[in-house]
KOLPAZA-260299 format. One record per residue (C-alpha): x, y, z. Coordinates in steps of 0.02 Angstrom, whole numbers, padded with zeros to 5 digits, always signed. Example, Ala and Ser with C-alpha at 12.3 -4.5 7.8 and 13.67 -1.06 7.14 Angstrom:
% KOLPAZA-260299
+00615-00225+00390+00684-00053+00357
//
This chain:
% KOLPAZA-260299
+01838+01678+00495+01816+01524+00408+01673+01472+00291+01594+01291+00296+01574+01211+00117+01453+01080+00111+01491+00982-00054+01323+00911-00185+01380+00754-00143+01374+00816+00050+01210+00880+00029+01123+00731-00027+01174+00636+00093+01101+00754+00232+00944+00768+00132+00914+00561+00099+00952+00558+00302+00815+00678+00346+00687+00587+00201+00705+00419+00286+00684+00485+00446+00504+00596+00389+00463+00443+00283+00469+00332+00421+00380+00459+00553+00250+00470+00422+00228+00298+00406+00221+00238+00596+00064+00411+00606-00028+00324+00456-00002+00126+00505+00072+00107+00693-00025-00066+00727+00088-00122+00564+00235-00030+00603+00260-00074+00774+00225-00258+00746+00398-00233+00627+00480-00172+00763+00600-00032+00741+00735-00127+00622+00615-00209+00503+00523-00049+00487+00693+00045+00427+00718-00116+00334+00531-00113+00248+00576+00031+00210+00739+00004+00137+00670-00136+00024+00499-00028-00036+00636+00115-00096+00732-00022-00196+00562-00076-00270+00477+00091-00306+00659+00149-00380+00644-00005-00490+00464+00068-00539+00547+00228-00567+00438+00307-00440+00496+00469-00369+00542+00529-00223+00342+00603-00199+00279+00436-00253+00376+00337-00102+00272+00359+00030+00083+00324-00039+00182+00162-00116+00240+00133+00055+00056+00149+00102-00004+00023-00024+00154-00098-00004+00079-00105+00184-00093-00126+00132-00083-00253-00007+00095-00338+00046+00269-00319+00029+00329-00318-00173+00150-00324-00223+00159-00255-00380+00279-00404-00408+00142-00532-00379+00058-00623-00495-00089-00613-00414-00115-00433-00426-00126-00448-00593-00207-00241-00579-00073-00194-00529+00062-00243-00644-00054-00188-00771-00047-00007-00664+00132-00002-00682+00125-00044-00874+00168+00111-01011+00260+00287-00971+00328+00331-00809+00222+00490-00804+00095+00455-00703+00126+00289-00643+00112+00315-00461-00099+00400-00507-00111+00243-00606-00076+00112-00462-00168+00211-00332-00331+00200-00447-00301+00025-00477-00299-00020-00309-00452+00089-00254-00526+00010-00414-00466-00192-00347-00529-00123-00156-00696-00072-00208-00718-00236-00319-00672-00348-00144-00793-00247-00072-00929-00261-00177-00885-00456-00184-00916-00443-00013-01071-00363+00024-01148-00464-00114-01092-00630-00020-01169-00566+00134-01319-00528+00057-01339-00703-00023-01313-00788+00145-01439-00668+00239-01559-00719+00083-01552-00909+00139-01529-00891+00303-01702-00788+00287-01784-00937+00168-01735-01076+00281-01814-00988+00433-01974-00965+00327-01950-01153+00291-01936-01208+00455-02071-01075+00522-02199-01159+00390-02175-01305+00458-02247-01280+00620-02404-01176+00549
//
């Protein structure tokens, strides 16, 4: 009887085949409004690209699908932008840890929109509310 060797090199192959393939059911569970407006070839290629951009982060393997997740949420290359000026500053210093870093920032840049936000609404509610009482003291 004869034995089947499956080489390193062999190995890795089968094992970055499977990754894609969990990484990109994963994906489609946690954004399939996004993922299906991609259709199924730009999803394997946003995927493709995000790999080549968290490598150049030196994210690992772990790290590649919550960047996925934020690449989707705050744009393709993000990190690149000079707009999100937290985040390159996320990405700045050692490697360890550099993935925590960039999630914080962006809960951090999230909860600051937010916050933004409400505060707008509430200053338009407050003069909505004073021209009413204008225009109700009028007619007293």
């Amino acid at each position: 009887m004869s034995q089947l060797i499956i080489r390193a090199a062999q190995m890795r192959v089968i094992e970055d085949a499977f990754f894609t393939e969990w990484v990109r059911a994963e994906i489609q569970k946690l954004f399939p409004k996004e993922c299906a407006a991609l259709g199924p070839a730009g999803l394997l290629r946003f995927i493709s690209e995000s790999e080549t951009r968290a490598k150049r982060l030196e994210l690992t393997r772990d790290d590649l699908l919550p960047y996925l997740s934020m690449e989707i949420c705050f744009g393709a290359a993000f990190v690149e932008d000079s707009a999100n000026e937290w985040a390159g500053k996320a990405v700045e210093g050692p490697v360890v840890g550099r993935m925590q870093r960039l999630r914080r920032a962006g809960i951090f840049h999230l909860g600051a929109l937010v916050e933004r936000e409400r505060r707008q609404q509430a200053a338009w509610a407050a003069a909505e509310a004073q021209a009413k009482a204008e225009t109700d003291s009028q007619y007293v």
